[in-house]
N, C-alpha and C positions, 0 to 999 in steps of 0.2 A: 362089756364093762370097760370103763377108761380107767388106765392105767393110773392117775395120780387121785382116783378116790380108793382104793384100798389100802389096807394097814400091813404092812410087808412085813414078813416075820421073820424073811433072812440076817443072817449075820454077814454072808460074805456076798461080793459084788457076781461070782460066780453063780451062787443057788438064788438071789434076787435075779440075775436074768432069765434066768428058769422062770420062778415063780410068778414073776412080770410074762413071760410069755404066756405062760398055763394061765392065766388071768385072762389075758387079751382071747383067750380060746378062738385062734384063730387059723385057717386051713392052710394055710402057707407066710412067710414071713419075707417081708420087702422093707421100702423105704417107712412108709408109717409106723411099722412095728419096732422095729430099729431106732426111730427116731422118739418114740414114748420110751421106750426101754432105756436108752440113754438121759432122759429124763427123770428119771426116775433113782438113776445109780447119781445122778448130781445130786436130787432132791433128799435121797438120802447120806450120800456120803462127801458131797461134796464136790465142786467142779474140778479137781485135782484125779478125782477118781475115774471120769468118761474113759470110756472104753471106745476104741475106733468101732463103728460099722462092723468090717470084716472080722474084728475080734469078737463080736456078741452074736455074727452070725454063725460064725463056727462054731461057739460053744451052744448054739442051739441048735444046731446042723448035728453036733456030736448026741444031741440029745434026742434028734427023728427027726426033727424040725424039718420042712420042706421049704428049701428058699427057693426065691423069686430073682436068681441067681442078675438079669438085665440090672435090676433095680440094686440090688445088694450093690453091686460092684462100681455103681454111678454114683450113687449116696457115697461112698466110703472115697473114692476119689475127692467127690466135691469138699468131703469133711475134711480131707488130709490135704488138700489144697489151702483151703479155709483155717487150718490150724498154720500152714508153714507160712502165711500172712499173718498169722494174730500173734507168730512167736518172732515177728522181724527178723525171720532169717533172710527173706525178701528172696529165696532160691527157689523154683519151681523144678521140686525134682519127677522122675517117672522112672518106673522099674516096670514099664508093663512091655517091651523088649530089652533083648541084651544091647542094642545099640545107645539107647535111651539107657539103660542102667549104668551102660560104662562113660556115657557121658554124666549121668547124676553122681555118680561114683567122686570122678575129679570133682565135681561145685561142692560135695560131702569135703571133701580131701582140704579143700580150700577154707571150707565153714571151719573146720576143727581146727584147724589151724589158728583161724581170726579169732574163735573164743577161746583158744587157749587157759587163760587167766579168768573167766569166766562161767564157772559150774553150773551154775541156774539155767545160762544158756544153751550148754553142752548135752546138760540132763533133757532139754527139749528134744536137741537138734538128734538125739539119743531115743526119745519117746517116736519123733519121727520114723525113724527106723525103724524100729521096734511096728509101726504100725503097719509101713513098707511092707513088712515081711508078712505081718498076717496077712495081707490084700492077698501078695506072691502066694501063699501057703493056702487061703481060699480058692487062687485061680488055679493053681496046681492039682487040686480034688473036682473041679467042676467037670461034669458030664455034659458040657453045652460047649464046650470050647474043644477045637481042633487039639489032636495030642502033642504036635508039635509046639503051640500056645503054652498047654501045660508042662511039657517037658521044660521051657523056656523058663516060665516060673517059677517051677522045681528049683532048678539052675541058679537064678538068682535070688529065690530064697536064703539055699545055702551061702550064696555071698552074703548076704545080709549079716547071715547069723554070725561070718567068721568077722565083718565088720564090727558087729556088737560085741564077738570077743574081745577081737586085738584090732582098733581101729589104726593102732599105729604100724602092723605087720601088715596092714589088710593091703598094701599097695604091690608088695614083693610079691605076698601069697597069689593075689591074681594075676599077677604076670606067667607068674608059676603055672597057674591051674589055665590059664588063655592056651599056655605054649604043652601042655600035657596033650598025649596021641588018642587019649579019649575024648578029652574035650574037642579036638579040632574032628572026631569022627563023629561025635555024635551033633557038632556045630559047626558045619563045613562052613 
Protein backbone atom coordinates (compact mmCIF):
# COMPACT_ATOMS: atom_id res chain seq x y z
CA UNK A 1 0.00 0.00 0.00
CA UNK A 2 1.46 3.72 -0.69
CA UNK A 3 1.44 5.73 1.97
CA UNK A 4 -0.41 8.93 0.50
CA UNK A 5 -3.71 6.77 -0.58
CA UNK A 6 -5.02 6.10 2.89
CA UNK A 7 -7.25 8.19 5.06
CA UNK A 8 -5.12 8.60 8.35
CA UNK A 9 -7.18 8.67 11.45
CA UNK A 10 -4.50 9.90 13.72
CA UNK A 11 -4.61 13.07 15.62
CA UNK A 12 -1.06 13.44 16.63
CA UNK A 13 2.12 13.42 14.37
CA UNK A 14 3.28 10.51 17.02
CA UNK A 15 0.44 7.65 16.39
CA UNK A 16 0.37 8.95 12.38
CA UNK A 17 3.90 7.67 12.28
CA UNK A 18 2.86 4.44 13.67
CA UNK A 19 -0.12 4.09 11.71
CA UNK A 20 1.79 5.25 8.32
CA UNK A 21 4.23 2.54 9.12
CA UNK A 22 1.65 -0.41 9.98
CA UNK A 23 0.22 0.69 6.52
CA UNK A 24 3.45 0.47 4.63
CA UNK A 25 3.55 -3.33 6.41
CA UNK A 26 6.88 -3.44 5.76
CA UNK A 27 9.80 -5.88 7.38
CA UNK A 28 12.26 -3.39 8.21
CA UNK A 29 12.37 0.54 7.82
CA UNK A 30 15.17 2.63 5.85
CA UNK A 31 15.37 5.58 3.68
CA UNK A 32 11.87 4.88 1.59
CA UNK A 33 9.82 4.33 4.58
CA UNK A 34 11.10 7.36 6.40
CA UNK A 35 10.90 9.38 3.47
CA UNK A 36 6.74 8.59 2.76
CA UNK A 37 6.31 8.80 6.29
CA UNK A 38 7.57 12.21 6.44
CA UNK A 39 5.36 12.87 3.60
CA UNK A 40 2.66 12.27 4.94
CA UNK A 41 2.98 14.23 8.58
CA UNK A 42 3.40 17.43 5.83
CA UNK A 43 0.60 16.19 3.87
CA UNK A 44 -1.32 16.21 6.88
CA UNK A 45 -0.04 18.75 9.19
CA UNK A 46 1.83 20.86 7.46
CA UNK A 47 5.57 21.48 6.37
CA UNK A 48 6.21 23.03 9.88
CA UNK A 49 5.46 19.72 11.46
CA UNK A 50 8.44 17.25 9.44
CA UNK A 51 10.01 15.35 11.85
CA UNK A 52 13.87 14.64 11.27
CA UNK A 53 14.66 10.97 10.02
CA UNK A 54 16.30 9.82 13.14
CA UNK A 55 13.17 11.22 15.08
CA UNK A 56 10.51 8.91 13.32
CA UNK A 57 12.93 6.26 13.22
CA UNK A 58 13.21 6.09 16.91
CA UNK A 59 9.77 6.33 17.47
CA UNK A 60 9.29 3.30 15.29
CA UNK A 61 12.23 1.56 16.65
CA UNK A 62 10.41 2.35 20.25
CA UNK A 63 7.62 0.49 18.58
CA UNK A 64 9.58 -3.09 17.37
CA UNK A 65 10.23 -1.46 14.12
CA UNK A 66 13.62 -2.93 12.70
CA UNK A 67 15.78 -0.44 11.10
CA UNK A 68 18.04 -0.38 8.37
CA UNK A 69 20.14 1.42 10.69
CA UNK A 70 23.28 2.28 7.22
CA UNK A 71 20.39 4.01 5.53
CA UNK A 72 18.59 5.54 8.65
CA UNK A 73 21.52 7.50 9.56
CA UNK A 74 22.56 8.65 5.68
CA UNK A 75 18.89 9.89 4.96
CA UNK A 76 18.87 11.88 8.23
CA UNK A 77 22.40 13.34 7.79
CA UNK A 78 21.58 14.34 4.09
CA UNK A 79 18.03 15.88 5.48
CA UNK A 80 19.83 17.76 8.37
CA UNK A 81 22.40 19.04 5.91
CA UNK A 82 19.62 20.01 3.52
CA UNK A 83 17.57 21.85 6.24
CA UNK A 84 20.79 23.85 7.70
CA UNK A 85 20.88 25.26 3.73
CA UNK A 86 17.19 26.05 3.36
CA UNK A 87 17.36 27.73 6.94
CA UNK A 88 20.48 30.21 5.61
CA UNK A 89 22.44 29.50 8.43
CA UNK A 90 25.04 28.59 5.64
CA UNK A 91 26.94 26.46 8.82
CA UNK A 92 27.68 22.76 8.22
CA UNK A 93 27.57 21.62 11.58
CA UNK A 94 28.51 17.48 12.62
CA UNK A 95 28.23 16.01 16.06
CA UNK A 96 29.10 12.54 14.76
CA UNK A 97 32.60 12.99 16.99
CA UNK A 98 33.58 14.93 19.86
CA UNK A 99 36.18 16.79 17.82
CA UNK A 100 33.56 17.66 15.10
CA UNK A 101 31.06 18.51 17.89
CA UNK A 102 33.31 20.91 19.86
CA UNK A 103 34.23 22.50 16.68
CA UNK A 104 30.12 22.70 15.60
CA UNK A 105 29.70 23.85 19.25
CA UNK A 106 31.84 27.25 18.58
CA UNK A 107 30.00 28.12 14.62
CA UNK A 108 26.51 27.10 17.13
CA UNK A 109 28.09 29.81 19.73
CA UNK A 110 28.65 32.17 16.82
CA UNK A 111 25.04 31.55 15.03
CA UNK A 112 23.40 32.55 18.36
CA UNK A 113 25.03 35.33 18.73
CA UNK A 114 24.34 36.81 15.03
CA UNK A 115 20.58 36.03 15.42
CA UNK A 116 20.36 37.48 18.50
CA UNK A 117 17.36 39.94 17.54
CA UNK A 118 16.08 37.40 15.45
CA UNK A 119 13.45 34.55 16.79
CA UNK A 120 12.25 32.98 13.69
CA UNK A 121 15.88 32.22 13.12
CA UNK A 122 17.03 31.17 16.40
CA UNK A 123 13.74 28.94 16.73
CA UNK A 124 15.55 26.95 13.44
CA UNK A 125 18.99 27.27 14.44
CA UNK A 126 17.09 25.62 17.86
CA UNK A 127 15.05 22.89 15.58
CA UNK A 128 18.69 22.06 14.20
CA UNK A 129 19.73 20.92 17.48
CA UNK A 130 17.02 19.41 18.59
CA UNK A 131 17.54 17.12 15.50
CA UNK A 132 21.35 16.82 16.27
CA UNK A 133 20.46 15.21 19.14
CA UNK A 134 17.98 12.78 18.04
CA UNK A 135 20.72 11.44 15.28
CA UNK A 136 23.30 11.47 18.71
CA UNK A 137 20.44 9.58 20.66
CA UNK A 138 19.71 6.94 17.60
CA UNK A 139 23.59 6.43 17.30
CA UNK A 140 23.88 5.93 21.00
CA UNK A 141 21.10 2.78 20.92
CA UNK A 142 22.57 1.28 17.63
CA UNK A 143 23.89 -2.41 17.90
CA UNK A 144 25.98 -1.86 14.66
CA UNK A 145 28.37 0.64 15.82
CA UNK A 146 31.66 0.15 17.93
CA UNK A 147 30.73 1.10 21.88
CA UNK A 148 33.21 3.46 21.92
CA UNK A 149 31.02 5.43 18.71
CA UNK A 150 28.06 5.06 20.99
CA UNK A 151 29.60 5.99 24.06
CA UNK A 152 30.65 9.18 22.04
CA UNK A 153 27.21 9.85 21.09
CA UNK A 154 25.75 9.31 24.40
CA UNK A 155 28.41 12.15 25.41
CA UNK A 156 27.22 14.52 23.10
CA UNK A 157 23.75 13.93 23.19
CA UNK A 158 23.86 15.20 26.55
CA UNK A 159 25.65 18.43 25.35
CA UNK A 160 23.07 19.01 23.09
CA UNK A 161 20.54 18.75 25.57
CA UNK A 162 22.33 21.15 28.12
CA UNK A 163 22.80 23.40 24.87
CA UNK A 164 18.92 23.44 24.36
CA UNK A 165 18.64 24.19 27.98
CA UNK A 166 20.97 27.00 28.63
CA UNK A 167 22.55 27.91 25.39
CA UNK A 168 23.92 30.91 27.02
CA UNK A 169 25.74 28.63 30.20
CA UNK A 170 26.37 26.04 27.64
CA UNK A 171 30.17 27.53 26.97
CA UNK A 172 31.18 27.52 30.92
CA UNK A 173 29.28 24.22 31.45
CA UNK A 174 31.56 22.46 28.89
CA UNK A 175 34.70 23.60 29.88
CA UNK A 176 33.56 22.44 33.10
CA UNK A 177 32.36 18.97 32.05
CA UNK A 178 35.88 18.73 29.27
CA UNK A 179 38.07 19.47 32.61
CA UNK A 180 35.81 16.79 35.02
CA UNK A 181 38.29 13.45 36.04
CA UNK A 182 35.49 11.40 34.50
CA UNK A 183 35.22 12.86 31.43
CA UNK A 184 39.03 13.07 30.69
CA UNK A 185 38.94 8.93 31.80
CA UNK A 186 36.32 7.89 30.02
CA UNK A 187 37.84 10.33 26.88
CA UNK A 188 41.45 10.25 27.14
Amino acid sequence: MKASENKWKSRTKHDLMIEVWEALDCESVGRKELKQIQGVLIERFGEGAVESPAAIARTLADEGAALRHPEVFEFDSEWRKQSLAHTNLGTELSFSSLPEALASFEKLETKRHELDNNGKERERLRLIVINARQQCQLTAESSVLKSEQREEAKEISEWLAVWLRSPQLFPDWLDLRMRAAEFKKKFP
